[in-house]
Residue frames as qw, qx, qy, qz and C-alpha x, y, z in Angstrom:
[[0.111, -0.156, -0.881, 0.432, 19.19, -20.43, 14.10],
 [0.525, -0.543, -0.347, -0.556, 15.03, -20.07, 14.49],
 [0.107, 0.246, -0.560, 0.784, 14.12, -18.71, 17.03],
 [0.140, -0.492, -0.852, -0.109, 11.04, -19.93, 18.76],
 [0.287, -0.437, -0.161, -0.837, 8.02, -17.11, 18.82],
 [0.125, -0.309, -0.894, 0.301, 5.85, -17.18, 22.03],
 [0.303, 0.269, 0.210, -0.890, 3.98, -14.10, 21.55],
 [0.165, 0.461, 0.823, 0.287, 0.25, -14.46, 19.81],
 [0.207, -0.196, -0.162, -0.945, -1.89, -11.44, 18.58],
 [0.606, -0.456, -0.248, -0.603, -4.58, -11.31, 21.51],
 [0.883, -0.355, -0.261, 0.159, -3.04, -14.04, 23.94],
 [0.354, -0.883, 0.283, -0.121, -1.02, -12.93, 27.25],
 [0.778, 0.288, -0.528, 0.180, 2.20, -14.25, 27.57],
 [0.668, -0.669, -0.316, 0.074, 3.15, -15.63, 30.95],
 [0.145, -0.880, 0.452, -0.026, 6.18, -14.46, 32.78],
 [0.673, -0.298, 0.582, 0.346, 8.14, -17.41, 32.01],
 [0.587, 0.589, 0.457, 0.315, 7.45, -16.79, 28.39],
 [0.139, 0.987, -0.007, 0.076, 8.51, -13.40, 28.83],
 [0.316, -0.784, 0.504, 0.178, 11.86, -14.41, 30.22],
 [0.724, 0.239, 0.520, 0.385, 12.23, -17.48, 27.53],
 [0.668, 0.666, 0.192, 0.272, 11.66, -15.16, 25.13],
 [0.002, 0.945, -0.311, 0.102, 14.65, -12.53, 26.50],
 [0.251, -0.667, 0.702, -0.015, 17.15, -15.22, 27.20],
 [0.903, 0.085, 0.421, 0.009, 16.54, -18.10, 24.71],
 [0.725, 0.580, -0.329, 0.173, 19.64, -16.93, 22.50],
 [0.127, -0.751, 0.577, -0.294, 21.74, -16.68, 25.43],
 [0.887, -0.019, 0.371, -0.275, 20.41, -20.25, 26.26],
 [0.874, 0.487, -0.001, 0.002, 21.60, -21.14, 22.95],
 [0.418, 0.756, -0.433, 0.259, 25.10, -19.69, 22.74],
 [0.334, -0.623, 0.616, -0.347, 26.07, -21.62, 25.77],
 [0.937, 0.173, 0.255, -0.163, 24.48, -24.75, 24.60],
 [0.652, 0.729, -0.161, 0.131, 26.92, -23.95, 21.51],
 [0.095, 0.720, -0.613, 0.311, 30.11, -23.11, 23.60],
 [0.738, -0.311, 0.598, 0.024, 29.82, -26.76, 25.46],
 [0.903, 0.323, 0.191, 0.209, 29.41, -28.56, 22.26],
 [0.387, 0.687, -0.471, 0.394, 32.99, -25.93, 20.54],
 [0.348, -0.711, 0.527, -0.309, 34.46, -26.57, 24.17],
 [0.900, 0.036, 0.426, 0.081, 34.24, -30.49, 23.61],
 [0.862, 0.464, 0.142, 0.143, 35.02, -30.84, 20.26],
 [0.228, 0.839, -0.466, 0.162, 38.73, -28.50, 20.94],
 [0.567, -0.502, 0.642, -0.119, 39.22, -30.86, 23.96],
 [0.860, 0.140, 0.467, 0.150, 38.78, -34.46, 21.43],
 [0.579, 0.760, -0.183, 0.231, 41.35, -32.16, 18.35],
 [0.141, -0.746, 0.630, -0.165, 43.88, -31.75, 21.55],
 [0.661, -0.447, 0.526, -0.295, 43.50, -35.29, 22.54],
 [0.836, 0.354, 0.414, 0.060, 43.07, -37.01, 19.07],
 [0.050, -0.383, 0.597, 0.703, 45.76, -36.81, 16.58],
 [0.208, -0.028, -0.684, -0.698, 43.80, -36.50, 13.31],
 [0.148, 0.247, 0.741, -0.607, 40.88, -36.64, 14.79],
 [0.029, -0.457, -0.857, -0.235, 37.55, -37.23, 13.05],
 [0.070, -0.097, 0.202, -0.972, 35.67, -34.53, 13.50],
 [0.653, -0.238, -0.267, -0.667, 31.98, -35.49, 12.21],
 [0.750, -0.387, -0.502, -0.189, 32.24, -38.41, 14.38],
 [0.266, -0.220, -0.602, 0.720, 33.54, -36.87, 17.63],
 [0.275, -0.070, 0.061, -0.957, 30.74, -34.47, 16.96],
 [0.709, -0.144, -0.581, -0.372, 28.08, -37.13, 16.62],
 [0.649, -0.060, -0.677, 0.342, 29.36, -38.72, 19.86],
 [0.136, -0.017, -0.379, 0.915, 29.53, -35.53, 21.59],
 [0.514, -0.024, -0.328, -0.792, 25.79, -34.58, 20.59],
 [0.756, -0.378, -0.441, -0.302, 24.26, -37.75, 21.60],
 [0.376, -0.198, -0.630, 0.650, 25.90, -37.53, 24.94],
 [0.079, -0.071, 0.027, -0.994, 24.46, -33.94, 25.05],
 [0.584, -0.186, -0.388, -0.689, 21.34, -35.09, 23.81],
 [0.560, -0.242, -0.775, 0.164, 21.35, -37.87, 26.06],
 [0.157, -0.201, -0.491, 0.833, 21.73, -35.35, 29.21],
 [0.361, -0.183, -0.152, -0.902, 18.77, -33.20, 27.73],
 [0.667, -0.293, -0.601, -0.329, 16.30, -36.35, 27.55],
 [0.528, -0.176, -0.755, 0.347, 17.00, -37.06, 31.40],
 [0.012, 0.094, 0.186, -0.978, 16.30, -33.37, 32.09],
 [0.543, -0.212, -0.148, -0.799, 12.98, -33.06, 30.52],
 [0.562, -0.233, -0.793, 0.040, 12.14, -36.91, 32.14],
 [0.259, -0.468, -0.623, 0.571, 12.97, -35.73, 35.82],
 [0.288, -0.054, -0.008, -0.956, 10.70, -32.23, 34.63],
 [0.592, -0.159, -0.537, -0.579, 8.12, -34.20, 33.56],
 [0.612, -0.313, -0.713, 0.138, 8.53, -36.58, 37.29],
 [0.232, -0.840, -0.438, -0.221, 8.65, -33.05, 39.07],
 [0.731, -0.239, -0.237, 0.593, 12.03, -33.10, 40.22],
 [0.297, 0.303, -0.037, 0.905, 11.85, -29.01, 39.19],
 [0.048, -0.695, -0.536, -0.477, 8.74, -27.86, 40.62],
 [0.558, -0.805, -0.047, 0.198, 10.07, -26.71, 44.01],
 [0.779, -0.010, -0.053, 0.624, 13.52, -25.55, 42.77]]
């Protein structure tokens, strides 16, 4: 997994950048443990059960939720939260 850099040689980094950069694997491994938490629930539920395409399915739901997040960021829905 790459990990995204925010530091630069010479440039300050803000305090959200300082706390991305301490808690974007934790960020990650939870991201990770919905998608493994789905994909046990569709093996209990599905006999023989397709994996690559309950994972595909599961993912673009995921992804779907993301894209509405950054929309209502981008309409401001976070800036007071």
């Amino acid at each position: 997994m790459q990990k995204v850099v925010y530091y630069q040689k010479g440039k300050v980094m803000t305090p959200q950048e300082q706390e991305i950069e301490k808690m974007q694997n934790e960020i990650i491994k939870e991201l990770r443990a919905v998608f493994k938490g789905n994909m046990k629930i569709f093996d209990w539920d599905i006999p023989e059960n397709d994996d690559r395409k309950s994972a595909e399915l599961i993912i673009d739901v995921m992804q779907n939720a993301m894209d509405v997040l950054q929309k209502e960021i981008k309409e401001g829905k976070f800036d007071q939260y």
